[in-house]
N, C-alpha and C positions, 0 to 999 in steps of 0.2 A: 504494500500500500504506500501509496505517498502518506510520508511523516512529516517534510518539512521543506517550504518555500521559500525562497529567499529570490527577492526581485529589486534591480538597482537600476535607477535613469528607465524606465519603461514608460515612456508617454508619460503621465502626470505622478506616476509612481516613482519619489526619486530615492526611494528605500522601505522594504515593508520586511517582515520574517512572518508564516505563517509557519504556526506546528498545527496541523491539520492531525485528526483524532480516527481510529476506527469507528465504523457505523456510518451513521446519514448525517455529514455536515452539509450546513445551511450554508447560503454567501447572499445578502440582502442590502441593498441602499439603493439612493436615488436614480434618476436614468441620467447617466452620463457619470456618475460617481467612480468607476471604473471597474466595473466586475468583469467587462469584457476584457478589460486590459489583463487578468488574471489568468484569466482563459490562454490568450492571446501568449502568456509567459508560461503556459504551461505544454503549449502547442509548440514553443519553442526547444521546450526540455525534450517534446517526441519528436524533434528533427523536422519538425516541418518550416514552410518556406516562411521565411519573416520579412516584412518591409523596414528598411533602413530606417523609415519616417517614424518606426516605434522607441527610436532612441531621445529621452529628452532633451528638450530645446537647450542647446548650452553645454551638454554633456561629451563627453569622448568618446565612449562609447556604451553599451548596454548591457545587463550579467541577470542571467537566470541559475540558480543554483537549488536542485533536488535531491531530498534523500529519498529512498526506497527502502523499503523494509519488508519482512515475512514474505521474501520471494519464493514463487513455485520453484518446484526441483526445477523443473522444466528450463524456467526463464534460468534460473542460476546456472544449468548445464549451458544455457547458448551464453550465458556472459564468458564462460570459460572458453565455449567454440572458437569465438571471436578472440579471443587474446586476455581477457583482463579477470580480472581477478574481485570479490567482492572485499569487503572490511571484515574485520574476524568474529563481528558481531552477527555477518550476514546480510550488512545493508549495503548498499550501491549509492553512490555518490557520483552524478553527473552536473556535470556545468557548461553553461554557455553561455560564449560573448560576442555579442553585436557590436561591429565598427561603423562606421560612417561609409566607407568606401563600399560596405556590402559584405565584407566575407565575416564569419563567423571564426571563432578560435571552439573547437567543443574537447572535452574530455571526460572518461567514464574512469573514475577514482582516482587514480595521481598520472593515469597515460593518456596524451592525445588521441583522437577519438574525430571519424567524417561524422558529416552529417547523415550519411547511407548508413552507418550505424547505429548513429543514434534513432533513426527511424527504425530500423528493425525492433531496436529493445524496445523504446517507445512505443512500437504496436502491442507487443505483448506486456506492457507494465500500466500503461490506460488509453481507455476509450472514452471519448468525447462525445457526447450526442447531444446533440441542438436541433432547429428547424432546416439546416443545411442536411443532415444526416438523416432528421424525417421525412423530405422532400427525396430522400434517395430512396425511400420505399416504394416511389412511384416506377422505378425502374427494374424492370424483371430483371436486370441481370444480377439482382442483389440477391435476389429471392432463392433462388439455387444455393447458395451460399449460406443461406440461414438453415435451410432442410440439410445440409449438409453437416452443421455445427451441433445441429441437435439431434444427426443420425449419430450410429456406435459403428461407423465402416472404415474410419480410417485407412486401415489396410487395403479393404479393397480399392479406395481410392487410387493410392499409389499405386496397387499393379493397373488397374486403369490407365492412371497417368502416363507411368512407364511403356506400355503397351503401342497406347496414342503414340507418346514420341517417337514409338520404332517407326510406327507406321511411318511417320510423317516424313523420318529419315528416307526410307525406301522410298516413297513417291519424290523425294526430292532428286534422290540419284536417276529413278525414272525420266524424271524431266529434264535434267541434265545432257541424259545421253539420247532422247527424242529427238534428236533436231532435227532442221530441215535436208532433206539429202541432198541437194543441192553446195548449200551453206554447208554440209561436211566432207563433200568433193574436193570443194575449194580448201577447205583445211587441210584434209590431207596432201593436196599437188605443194600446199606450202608448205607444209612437216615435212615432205618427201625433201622439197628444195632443200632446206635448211639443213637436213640431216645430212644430205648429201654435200653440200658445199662443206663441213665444222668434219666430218670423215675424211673427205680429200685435203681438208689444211691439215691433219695429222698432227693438230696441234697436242705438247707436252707440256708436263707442268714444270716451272723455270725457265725456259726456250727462251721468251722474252730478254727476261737478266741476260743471261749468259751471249744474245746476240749481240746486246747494248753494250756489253764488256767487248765482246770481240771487236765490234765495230770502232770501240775508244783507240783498243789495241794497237786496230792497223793505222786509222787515221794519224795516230801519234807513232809509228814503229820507229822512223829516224832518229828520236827522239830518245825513244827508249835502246835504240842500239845503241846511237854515242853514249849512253850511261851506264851498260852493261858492258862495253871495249874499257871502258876508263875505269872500271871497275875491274875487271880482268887483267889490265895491266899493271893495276898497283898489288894486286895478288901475283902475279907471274915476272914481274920487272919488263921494262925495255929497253935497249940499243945496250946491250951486253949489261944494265943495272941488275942486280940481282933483287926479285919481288918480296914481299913479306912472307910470301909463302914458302920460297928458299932461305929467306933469314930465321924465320921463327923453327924451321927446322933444324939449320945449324945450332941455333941456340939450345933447341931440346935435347941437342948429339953434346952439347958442351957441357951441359947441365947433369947430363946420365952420367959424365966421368968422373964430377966432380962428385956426386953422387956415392963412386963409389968409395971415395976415400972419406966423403963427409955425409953419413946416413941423412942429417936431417934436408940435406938438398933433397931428397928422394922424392918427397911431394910434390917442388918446384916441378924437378923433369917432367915428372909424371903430367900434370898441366900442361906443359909446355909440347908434349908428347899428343895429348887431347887435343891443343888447341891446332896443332899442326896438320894431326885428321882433317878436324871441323874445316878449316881452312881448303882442304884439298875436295871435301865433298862440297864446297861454295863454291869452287872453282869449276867443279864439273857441270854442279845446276846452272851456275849463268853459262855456261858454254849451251848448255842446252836450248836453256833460253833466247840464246842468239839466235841458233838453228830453227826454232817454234818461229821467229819473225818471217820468216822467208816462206811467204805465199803469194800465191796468182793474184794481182793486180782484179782480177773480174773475181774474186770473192767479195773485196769489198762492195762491189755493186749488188752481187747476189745477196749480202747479208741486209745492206739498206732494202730492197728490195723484198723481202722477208718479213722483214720489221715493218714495213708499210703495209705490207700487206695484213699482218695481223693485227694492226691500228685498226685497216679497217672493217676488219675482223669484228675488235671489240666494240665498233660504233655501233654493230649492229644487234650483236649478242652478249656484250659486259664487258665491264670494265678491266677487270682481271681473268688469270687464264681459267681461275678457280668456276667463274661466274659464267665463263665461258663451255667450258667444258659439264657444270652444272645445266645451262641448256639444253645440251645437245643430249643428253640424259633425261630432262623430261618430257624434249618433244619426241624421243624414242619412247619412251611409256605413253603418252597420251597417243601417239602416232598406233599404238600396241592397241590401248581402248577404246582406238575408235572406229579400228579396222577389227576389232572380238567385239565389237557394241553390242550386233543382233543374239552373240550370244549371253552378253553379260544383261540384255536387257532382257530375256527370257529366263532368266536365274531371279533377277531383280522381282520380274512379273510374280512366278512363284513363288517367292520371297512374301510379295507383298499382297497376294493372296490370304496366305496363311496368317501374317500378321495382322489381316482386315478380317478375317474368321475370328482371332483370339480378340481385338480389341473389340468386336463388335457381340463376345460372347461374355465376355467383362462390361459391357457400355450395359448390357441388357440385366446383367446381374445388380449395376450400380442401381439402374432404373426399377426395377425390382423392391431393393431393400428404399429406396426413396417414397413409394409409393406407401408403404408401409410407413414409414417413417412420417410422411405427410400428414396423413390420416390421423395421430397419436398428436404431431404437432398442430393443427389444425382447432383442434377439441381444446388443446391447453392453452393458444393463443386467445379461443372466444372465449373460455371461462374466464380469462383473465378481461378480457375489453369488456364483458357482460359486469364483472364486480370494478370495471374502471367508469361505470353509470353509460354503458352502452348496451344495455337489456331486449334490444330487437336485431342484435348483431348478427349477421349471419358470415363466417367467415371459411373461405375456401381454397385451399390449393390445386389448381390446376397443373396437369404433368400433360405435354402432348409430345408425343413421338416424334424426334428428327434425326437429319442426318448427323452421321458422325461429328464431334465437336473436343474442343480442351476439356470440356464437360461432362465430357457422355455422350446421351443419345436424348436428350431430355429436354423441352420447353417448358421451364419453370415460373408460373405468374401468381400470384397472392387478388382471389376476388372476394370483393367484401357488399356487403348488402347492409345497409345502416337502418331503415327503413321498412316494414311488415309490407308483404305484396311486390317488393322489389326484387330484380334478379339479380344476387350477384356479379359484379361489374368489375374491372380491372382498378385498381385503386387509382391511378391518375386518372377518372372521369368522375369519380365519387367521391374519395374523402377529402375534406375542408383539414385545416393549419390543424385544428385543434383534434382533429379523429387523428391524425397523422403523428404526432406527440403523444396518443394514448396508445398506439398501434405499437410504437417504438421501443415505449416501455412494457409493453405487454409483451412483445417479442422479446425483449432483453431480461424480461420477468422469466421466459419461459427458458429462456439460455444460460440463465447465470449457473445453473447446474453443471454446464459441462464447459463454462465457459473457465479460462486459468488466470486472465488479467484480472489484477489486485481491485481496478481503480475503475469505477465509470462516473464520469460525469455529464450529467444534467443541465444542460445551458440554455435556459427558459424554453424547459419543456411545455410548460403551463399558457404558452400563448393560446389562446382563444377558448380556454375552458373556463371557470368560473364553480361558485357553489360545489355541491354536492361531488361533481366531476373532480375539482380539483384536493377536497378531503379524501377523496379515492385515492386520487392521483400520489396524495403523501405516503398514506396509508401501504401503497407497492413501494414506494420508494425506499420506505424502511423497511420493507420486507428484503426488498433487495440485497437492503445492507445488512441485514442479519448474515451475508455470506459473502459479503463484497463490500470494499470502504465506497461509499457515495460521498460528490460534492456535486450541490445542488445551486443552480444562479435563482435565485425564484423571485417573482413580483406578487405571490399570493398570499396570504395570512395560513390559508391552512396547508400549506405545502410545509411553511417556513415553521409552522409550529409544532408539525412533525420532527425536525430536525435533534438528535442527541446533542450539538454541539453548533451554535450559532455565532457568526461572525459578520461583523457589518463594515460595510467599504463604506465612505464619506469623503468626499472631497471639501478642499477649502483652501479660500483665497490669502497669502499672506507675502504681504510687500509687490504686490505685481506678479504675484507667482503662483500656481494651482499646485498644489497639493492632494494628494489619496494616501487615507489612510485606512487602517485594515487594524479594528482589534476583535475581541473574542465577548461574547456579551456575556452578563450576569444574569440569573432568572429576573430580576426587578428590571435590567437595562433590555430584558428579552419581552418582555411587558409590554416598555414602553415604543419598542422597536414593531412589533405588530399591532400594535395600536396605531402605530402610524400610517401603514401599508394600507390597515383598513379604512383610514378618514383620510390621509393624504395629506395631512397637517397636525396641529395640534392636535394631543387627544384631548379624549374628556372623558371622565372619573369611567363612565357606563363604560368607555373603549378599554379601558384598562379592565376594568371587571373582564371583558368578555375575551381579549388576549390570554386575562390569567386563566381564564377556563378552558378556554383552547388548550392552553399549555398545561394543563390539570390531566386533561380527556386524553392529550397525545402521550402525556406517561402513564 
């Protein structure tokens, strides 16, 4: 359940802390006081989209801060999915802050946190229902969705679902490989091309490097021979001089004798003996080297030539030989797939036969256990609108047979009959603001059994009811909350004198400035606060009587 709100700079809220209570809390004040702006910060704790413009006038930016408490296994298993961890108490602590520029900063306990996050938990930690959310009753595609919540099929859902997706995979690869025979003649004359052109270049991997090296090589050889002559002659000596390579031998031969009569020279020779090798295997690699200089004048043309060529090689198949050689591998496979199509499409066919047999013997199963499930939900929805002072209610689920869907097989729509002698009707032709708020909570009466979210709240559900309706209307509301924490926005006496735990929003003016503030009422300040609701101003002594009996009758 939400335990505790914390809201900074939100529109005229420039600092409030609610500790919000298990059971049916109340939220009461004027119109325009700021109950919606409550809402509004709580809509923001579930990741929904916020307007910049909710940050107050003057402020830097905007901070919603929530505790959660007595989480389902459930919801506690997906905070762990996701990465984070709860408090060791077991509560959840997220927070979120609005900037001016638009982005949000969010986090769930002490790690940063998107907002695609905090929406997921947010769906499972509360639900918000208002005249936006009862005006979505008018739309069948909600209605499957509720028969679902309040069927025990889970399971088969998901093989359902999973079944569906295969399907959906196979007809995809079906369509795929359908294409026009035309338009796949032309494909393959150009597969063929392409295949054939990147197999006659023989191209290897390195080829490139190694030509652009070659090419440096000859361009420069004069170069590189006078420095490999002049390097050879200070190893070898010239004009009768003798080289380092004949010196530092003499000295290795002068060193071993001295050697013998002076042990520690021994090491000297021996180096000197090494370096004398080293020397004579230098001597022989650039000799070699000189001889590697001496090629055909028409290579270097053949290698520029080469190298152009496979530029324009890569203009048209990659950049690298990696990206090049990676084509000519998958126009060999598709080139493979599209001349095996007729057969891979007759595999596909039977493929997709058989997975249109199984989802459509799961779509019929789903349909099945819904029709059931209807029937049971149907009777529980009217008994609830009959004790919401809707006593000629006739309330109906309709299931009609269709094609395949993400759903099933199923046309799911909720008709309702308000009226004796009237045919049940689709709800968007029939019910008024005020049957649509009793519908909502009747439905949400009939789901809180198998529903796991801690938190629903009520944001003037009570429009267009009045009297007797809206003593109903309390009367579920706390029944609700015997199993679920409620927070209720309400503008009625007897809604709000249902409530365990009352809180009044008030705005007010100081130095140029608007102000909301948010405290928690006493039975005497709970008195005089439905006394108000009732008269609209001032009470008077009778109004108070009749509040405190209200609030007598509702404990």
């Amino acid at each position: 359940m939400l335990s505790q709100l914390y809201i900074e700079n939100i529109a005229v809220i420039e600092q409030a802390s609610i500790d919000f209570e298990s059971g049916f809390n109340v939220l009461t004040g004027e119109t325009g006081a700021g109950k919606s702006i409550v809402i509004d910060a709580i809509q923001a704790i579930r990741g929904e989209r916020i307007s910049r413009d909710l940050i107050r006038t003057g402020a830097q930016s905007a901070e919603v801060s929530a505790v959660f408490t007595d989480l389902s296994p459930a919801t506690l298993a997906r905070v762990r999915e996701l990465g984070y961890e709860p408090e060791e108490d077991g509560s959840l602590l997220i927070q979120r802050v609005i900037r001016p520029e638009g982005k949000s900063l969010c986090r769930i306990g002490r790690r940063p946190a998107t907002v695609s996050v905090l929406r997921e938990l947010g769906e499972r930690l509360v639900s918000i229902l208002g005249q936006h959310e009862g005006y979505e009753l008018t739309s069948p595609d909600l209605h499957v969705q509720y028969i679902d919540a309040f069927g025990d099929y889970q399971a088969l859902q998901r093989r359902y679902t999973q079944a569906y997706q295969h399907l959906r995979e196979i007809g995809a690869q079906l369509d795929a490989l359908a294409t026009d025979e035309n338009q796949k003649a032309r494909r393959i004359d150009l597969l063929k091309y392409q295949i054939e052109e990147l197999e006659n270049a023989d191209l290897r991997l390195g080829e490139m490097d190694e030509l652009k090296t070659r090419r440096e090589v000859m361009r420069n050889s004069e170069k590189i021979a006078g420095q490999l002559y002049a390097a050879l002659a200070v190893l070898e000596g010239e004009d009768e001089q003798p080289g380092a390579a004949q010196q530092i031998d003499q000295a290795a031969q002068a060193a071993r004798s001295a050697a013998e009569l002076l042990p520690p020279a021994q090491s000297a020779a021996q180096q000197l003996e090494d370096a004398a090798y080293g020397i004579q295997d230098a001597v022989e690699s650039l000799r070699a080297c000189t001889e590697s200089l001496q090629f055909d004048p028409d290579q270097l043309e053949e290698t520029e030539a080469r190298l152009d060529f496979l530029y324009r090689l890569g203009l048209k198949y990659g950049e690298t030989e990696e990206e090049i050689l990676a084509f000519l591998e998958n126009a060999r496979l598709e080139l493979a797939g599209i001349e095996g199509a007729d057969e891979k499409i007759a595999e596909l066919e039977e493929a997709f036969d058989e997975a249109k047999k199984q989802a459509i013997a799961l779509a019929k199963e789903l349909s099945a256990a819904r029709r059931s499930t209807a029937a049971v939900f149907s009777q529980r929805v009217r008994e609830e609108l009959v004790f919401l002072n809707m006593p000629h209610v006739v309330f109906q689920v309709e299931q009609i047979r269709t094609s395949l869907s993400a759903v099933g097989c199923d046309k799911i729509q909720f008709l309702i009959s308000t009226n004796p002698g009237e045919e049940p009707r689709p709800l968007a032709k029939i019910a008024s603001g005020g049957e649509l708020s009793r519908m909502m909570l009747a439905i949400k009466t009939v789901l809180a059994g198998s529903d796991e979210i801690g938190t629903f709240i009520f944001d003037e559900v009570d429009t267009g009811i009045s009297g007797l309706s809206a003593r109903r209307v309390g009367q579920k509301l706390r029944e609700v909350a015997a199993s679920h924490q409620v927070l209720c926005v309400t503008h009625l006496a007897q809604i709000a004198s249902m409530g365990d735990v009352h809180y009044l929003i008030r705005k007010e003016v100081e130095n140029n400035r608007t102000y909301t503030h948010i405290s928690r009422l006493s039975f005497e300040e709970r008195k005089h606060e439905l006394a108000r609701i009732i008269n609209g101003g001032e009470p008077t002594p009778i109004q108070l009587k009749m509040a405190e009996e209200m609030l007598c009758s509702a404990e």
